[in-house]
C-alpha positions in Angstrom: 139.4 -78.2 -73.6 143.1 -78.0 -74.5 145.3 -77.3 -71.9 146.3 -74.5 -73.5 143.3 -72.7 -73.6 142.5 -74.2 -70.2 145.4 -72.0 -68.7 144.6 -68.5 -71.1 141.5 -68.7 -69.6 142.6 -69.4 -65.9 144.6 -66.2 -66.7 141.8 -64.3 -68.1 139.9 -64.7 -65.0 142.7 -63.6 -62.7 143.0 -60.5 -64.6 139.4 -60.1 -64.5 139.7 -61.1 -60.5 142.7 -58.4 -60.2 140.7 -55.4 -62.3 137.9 -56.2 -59.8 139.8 -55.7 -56.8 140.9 -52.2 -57.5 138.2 -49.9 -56.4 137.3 -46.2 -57.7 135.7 -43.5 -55.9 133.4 -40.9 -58.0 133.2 -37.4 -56.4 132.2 -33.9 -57.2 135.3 -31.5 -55.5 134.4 -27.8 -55.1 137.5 -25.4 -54.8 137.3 -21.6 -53.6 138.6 -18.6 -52.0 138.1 -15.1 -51.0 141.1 -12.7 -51.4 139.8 -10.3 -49.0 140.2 -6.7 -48.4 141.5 -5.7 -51.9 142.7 -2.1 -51.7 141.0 -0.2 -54.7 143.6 1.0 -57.9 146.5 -1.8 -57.5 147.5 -4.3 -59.6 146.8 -7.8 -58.3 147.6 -10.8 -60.0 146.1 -14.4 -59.1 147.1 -17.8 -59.6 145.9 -21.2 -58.0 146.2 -24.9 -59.2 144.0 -27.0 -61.5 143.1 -30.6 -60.5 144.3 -32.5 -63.7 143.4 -36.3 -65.3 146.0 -38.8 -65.4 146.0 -42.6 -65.3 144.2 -42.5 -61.5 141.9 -39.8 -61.4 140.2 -38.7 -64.6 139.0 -35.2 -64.1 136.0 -33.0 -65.5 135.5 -29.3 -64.9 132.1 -28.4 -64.6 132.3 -24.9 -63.6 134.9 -22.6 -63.1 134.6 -18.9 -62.4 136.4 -15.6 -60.6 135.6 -12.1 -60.1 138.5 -11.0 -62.5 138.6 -13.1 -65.9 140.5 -16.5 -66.0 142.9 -17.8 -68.0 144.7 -21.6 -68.2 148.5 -21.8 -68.1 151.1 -24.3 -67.3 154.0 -24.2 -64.8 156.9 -24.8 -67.2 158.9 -27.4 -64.9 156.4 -30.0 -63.8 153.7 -28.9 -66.8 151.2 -28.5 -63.4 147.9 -26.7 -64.9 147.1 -23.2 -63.2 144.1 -20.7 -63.1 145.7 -17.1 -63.3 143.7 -14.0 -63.2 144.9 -10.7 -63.2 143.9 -6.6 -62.8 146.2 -3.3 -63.4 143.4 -1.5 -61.2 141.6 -4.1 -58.9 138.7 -2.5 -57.3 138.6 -1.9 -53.7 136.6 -5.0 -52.0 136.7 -8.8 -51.8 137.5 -11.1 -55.0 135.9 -14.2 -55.2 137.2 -17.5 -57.4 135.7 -21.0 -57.2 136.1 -24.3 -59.7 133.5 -27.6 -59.1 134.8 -30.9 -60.6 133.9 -34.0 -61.3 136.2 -36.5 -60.3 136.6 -40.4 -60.7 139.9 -41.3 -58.4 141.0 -45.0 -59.1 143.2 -47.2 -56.4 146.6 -47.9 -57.1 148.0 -50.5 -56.3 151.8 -51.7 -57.5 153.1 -55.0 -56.7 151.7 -58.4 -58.4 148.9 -56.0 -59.6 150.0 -53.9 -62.4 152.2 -54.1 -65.4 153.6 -50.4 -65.7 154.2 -50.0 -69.6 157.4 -50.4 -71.4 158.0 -47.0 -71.5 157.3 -46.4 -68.0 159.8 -48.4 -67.1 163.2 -45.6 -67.6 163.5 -42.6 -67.6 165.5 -40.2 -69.8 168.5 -37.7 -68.6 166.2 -34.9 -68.3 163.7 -36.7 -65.7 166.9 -38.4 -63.8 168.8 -34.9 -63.5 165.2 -33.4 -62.3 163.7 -36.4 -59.5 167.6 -36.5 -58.4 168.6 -33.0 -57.8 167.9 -31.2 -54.4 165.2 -29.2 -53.4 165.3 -25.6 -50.8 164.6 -27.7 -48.0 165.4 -30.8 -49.3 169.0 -31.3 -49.6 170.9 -34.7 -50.8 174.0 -34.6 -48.5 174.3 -34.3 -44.8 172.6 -35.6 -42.4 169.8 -37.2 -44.6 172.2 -38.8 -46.7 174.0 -40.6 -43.8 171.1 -41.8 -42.4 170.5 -43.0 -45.6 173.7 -44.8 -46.3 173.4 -46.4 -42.7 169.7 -48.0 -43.2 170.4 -49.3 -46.6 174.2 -50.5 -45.9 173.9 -54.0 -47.7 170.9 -53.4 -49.7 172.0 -53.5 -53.4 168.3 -53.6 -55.1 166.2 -50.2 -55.3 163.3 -51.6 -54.2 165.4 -53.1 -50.9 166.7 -49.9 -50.6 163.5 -47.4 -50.6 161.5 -50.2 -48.5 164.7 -49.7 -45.8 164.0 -45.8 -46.1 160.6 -46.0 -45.8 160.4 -47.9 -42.8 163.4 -45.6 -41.2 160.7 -42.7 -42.1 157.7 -44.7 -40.3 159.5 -45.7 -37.3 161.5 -42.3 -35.9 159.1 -40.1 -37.6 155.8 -39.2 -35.1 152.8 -37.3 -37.1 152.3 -34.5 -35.1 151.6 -30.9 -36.1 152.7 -28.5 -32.4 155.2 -25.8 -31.8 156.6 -24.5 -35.3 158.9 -25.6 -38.0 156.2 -28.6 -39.3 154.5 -28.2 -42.6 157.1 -26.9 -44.7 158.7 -30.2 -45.8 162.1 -28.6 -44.0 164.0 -32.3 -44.4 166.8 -30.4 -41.9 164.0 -29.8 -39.3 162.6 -33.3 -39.5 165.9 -34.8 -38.8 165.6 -32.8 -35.7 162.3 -32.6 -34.5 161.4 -36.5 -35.7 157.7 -35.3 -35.9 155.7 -33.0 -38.8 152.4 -33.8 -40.9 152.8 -35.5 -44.6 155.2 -33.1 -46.1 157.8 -33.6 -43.4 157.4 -37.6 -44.1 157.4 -37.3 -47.4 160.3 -34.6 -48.0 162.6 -36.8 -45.0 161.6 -40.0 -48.0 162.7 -38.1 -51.2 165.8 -36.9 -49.4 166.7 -39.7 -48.6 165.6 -41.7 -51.7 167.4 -39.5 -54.0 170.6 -39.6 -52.2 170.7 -43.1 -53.0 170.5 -42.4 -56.4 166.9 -43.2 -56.3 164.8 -40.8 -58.3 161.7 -39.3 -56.1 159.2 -37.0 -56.8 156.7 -35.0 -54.7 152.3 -34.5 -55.4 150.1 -32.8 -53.4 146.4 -32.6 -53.4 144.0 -32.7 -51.0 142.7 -35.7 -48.5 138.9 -37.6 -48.9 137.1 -38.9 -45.7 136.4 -42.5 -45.4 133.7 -43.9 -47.8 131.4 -44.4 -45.1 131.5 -40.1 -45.2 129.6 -38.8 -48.4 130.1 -34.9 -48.0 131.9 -32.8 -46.1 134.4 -29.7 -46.0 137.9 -30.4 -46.6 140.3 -28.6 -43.5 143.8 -28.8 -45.7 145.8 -30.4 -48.1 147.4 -33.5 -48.1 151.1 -34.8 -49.9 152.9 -38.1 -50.9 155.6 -39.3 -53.2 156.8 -41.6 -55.7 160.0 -43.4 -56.2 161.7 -45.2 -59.5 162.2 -48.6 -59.5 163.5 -50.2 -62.6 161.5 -52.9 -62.1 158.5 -51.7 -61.3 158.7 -47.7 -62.6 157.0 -45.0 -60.7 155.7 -46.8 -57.0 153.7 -44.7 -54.7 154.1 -44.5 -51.2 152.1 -42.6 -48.2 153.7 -42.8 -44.7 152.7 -40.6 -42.8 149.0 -42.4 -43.4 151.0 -45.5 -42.9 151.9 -44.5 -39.5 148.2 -43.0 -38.9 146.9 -46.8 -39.6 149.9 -48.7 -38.9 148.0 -51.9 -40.2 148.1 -50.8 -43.4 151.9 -49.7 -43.6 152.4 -52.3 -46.0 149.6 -51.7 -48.2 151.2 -47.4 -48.5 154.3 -48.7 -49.6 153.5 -49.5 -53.3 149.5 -47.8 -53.1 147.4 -45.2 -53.0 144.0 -45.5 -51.7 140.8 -43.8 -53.4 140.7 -41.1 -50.6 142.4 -38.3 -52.4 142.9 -35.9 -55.2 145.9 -34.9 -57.3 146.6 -31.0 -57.8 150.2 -30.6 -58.8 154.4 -32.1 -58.9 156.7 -30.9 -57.4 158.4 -28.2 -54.7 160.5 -24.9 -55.7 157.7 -24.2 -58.4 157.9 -20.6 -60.7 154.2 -20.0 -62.2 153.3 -19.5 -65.5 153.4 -16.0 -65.7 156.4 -15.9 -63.9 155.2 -14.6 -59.8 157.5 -11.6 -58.5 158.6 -13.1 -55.4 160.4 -16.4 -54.6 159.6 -19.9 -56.2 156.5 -21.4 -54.4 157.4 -24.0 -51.9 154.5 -26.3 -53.0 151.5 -25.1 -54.6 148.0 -26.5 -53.6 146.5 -23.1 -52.2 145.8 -19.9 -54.5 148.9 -17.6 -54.3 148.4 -13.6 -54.7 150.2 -11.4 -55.4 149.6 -7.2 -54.8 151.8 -5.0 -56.3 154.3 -7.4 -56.7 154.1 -8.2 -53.1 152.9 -11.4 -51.7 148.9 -10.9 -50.6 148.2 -13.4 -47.9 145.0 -12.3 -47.0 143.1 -15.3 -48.5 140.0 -17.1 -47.2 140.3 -20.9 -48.7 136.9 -23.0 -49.0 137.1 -27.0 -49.7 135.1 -29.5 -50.0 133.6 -32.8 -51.3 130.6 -35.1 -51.6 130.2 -38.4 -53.2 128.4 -38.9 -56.3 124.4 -39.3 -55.9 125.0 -43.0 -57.5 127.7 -43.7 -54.7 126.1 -42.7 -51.8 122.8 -44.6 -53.1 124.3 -47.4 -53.5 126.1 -47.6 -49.9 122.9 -46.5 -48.2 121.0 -49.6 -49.9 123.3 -51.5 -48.0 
């Protein structure tokens, strides 16, 4: 055989090999909630997220249905999909919502593994302006942005520079979710209190990234069990990020399950595991119709609204299980 063809082919298989490696997790995901108590005669409106298909989940609704009719809109900033429901005259009880999907969620992995298109590879003024501006509680000067300027000092390379703030994030940060102040991605308080759950990692990150210059984005979703774990409920969400590399485009990153597994910290800086589900982009978010009170910090969990008036008398159910073909096949072995 030509040598040539010899080496296409040598190729081929390592592609093959690569594509292999990757693995995909196949799930139904069942979201509902209660809004309990409604008083009778009151306008209530509704709105809650909509798990999505992109290039690493792909995403089928099977069901979805509410005790008030429901309508699909999209948050204008991000373009995140969203259930809204509304009544002029809600009647006095509890209102019940729920969507089942079926869900393939494929690994990610970055480096020496994937090609990210051409087009992947910049981004335009619009995007730049948007993954580099500040946040409420994520601000781009002070205290974050020193921190930043020290642990990268010498680093000229993005990639140098993210993988410095990354590891600043895993070493003083501890997951831990006591006292109060965690949760809300409050880059201020985690500067302080060193300690949160993912969206105090993850907000300290894009802080940081982005006042390097380094575009950074937020998603949230919700957490899988281990394989070995074929159904259960599902207690909260979970959160990452993304930064922009030039090189590389848009490279994942998950610390604070870095510093949950520590052996594995290199592997969350440039992947994403199968043990997840995307919802929705983004912090500060304004729904589609516009809510009456403030911008939504993050949005994983149905927001209500009563009379204009925030309504946080909500009863969230979650939860998983594998697909029948998954868990047959693990059991055989």
């Amino acid at each position: 055989m030509p040598r040539k063809l010899v080496c296409i082919s040598a190729f081929v298989v390592l592609i093959v090999s690569i594509a292999a490696a990757q693995s995909s997790r196949h799930f139904a995901f069942h979201y509902a909630f209660t809004v309990k108590n409604v008083p009778g005669g009151q306008k209530i409106r509704v709105w809650f997220p909509a798990a999505h298909s992109d290039d690493f989940q792909d995403v089928k609704i099977i069901s979805a249905k509410g005790d008030l009719p429901l309508k699909r809109t999209k948050e204008p900033r991000f373009g995140n999909e969203i259930y809204y429901a509304e009544s002029s005259t809600s009647k006095a009880g509890d209102l019940h919502f729920e969507v089942d999907y079926d869900v393939v969620r494929r690994e990610r992995l970055t480096f020496g593994i994937e090609r990210p298109r051409l087009e992947d590879a910049s981004l335009n003024k619009k995007e730049k302006q948007q993954y580099l501006a500040p946040d409420k509680l994520v601000p781009i000067t002070g205290l974050p942005a020193e921190l930043a300027a020290k642990v990268t000092a010498g680093k000229s390379l993005t990639l140098e520079k993210a993988r410095a703030i990354y590891d600043y994030v895993f070493d003083n940060m501890r997951y831990e979710k006591t006292g109060t102040g965690w949760g809300r991605g409050d880059v201020l308080y985690a500067c302080d209190a060193k300690k949160g759950n993912c969206t105090d990692f993850h907000s300290l990150f894009i802080s940081m990234a982005r006042s390097q210059g380094i575009p950074a984005r937020f998603e949230i979703g919700f957490p899988l069990p281990p394989a070995d774990k074929h159904a259960s409920e599902i207690a909260g969400y979970h959160c990452w990020a993304e930064f922009f590399d030039p090189q590389h485009g848009w490279v994942p990153v998950d610390i604070s399950e870095a510093w949950k597994n520590p052996v594995k910290k290199n592997y969350f800086f440039g992947a994403h595991d199968t043990q997840r589900i995307q919802f929705t982009l983004g912090r500060d978010l304004k729904l589609n119709p516009r809510q009456a009170g403030e911008a939504l910090n993050y949005f994983v969990y149905p927001y209500v609204e009563l009379e204009d008036k925030p309504y946080p008398n909500i009863s969230n159910e979650f939860s998983f299980a594998d697909a029948p073909a998954v868990q047959a096949s693990t059991s055989a072995h």
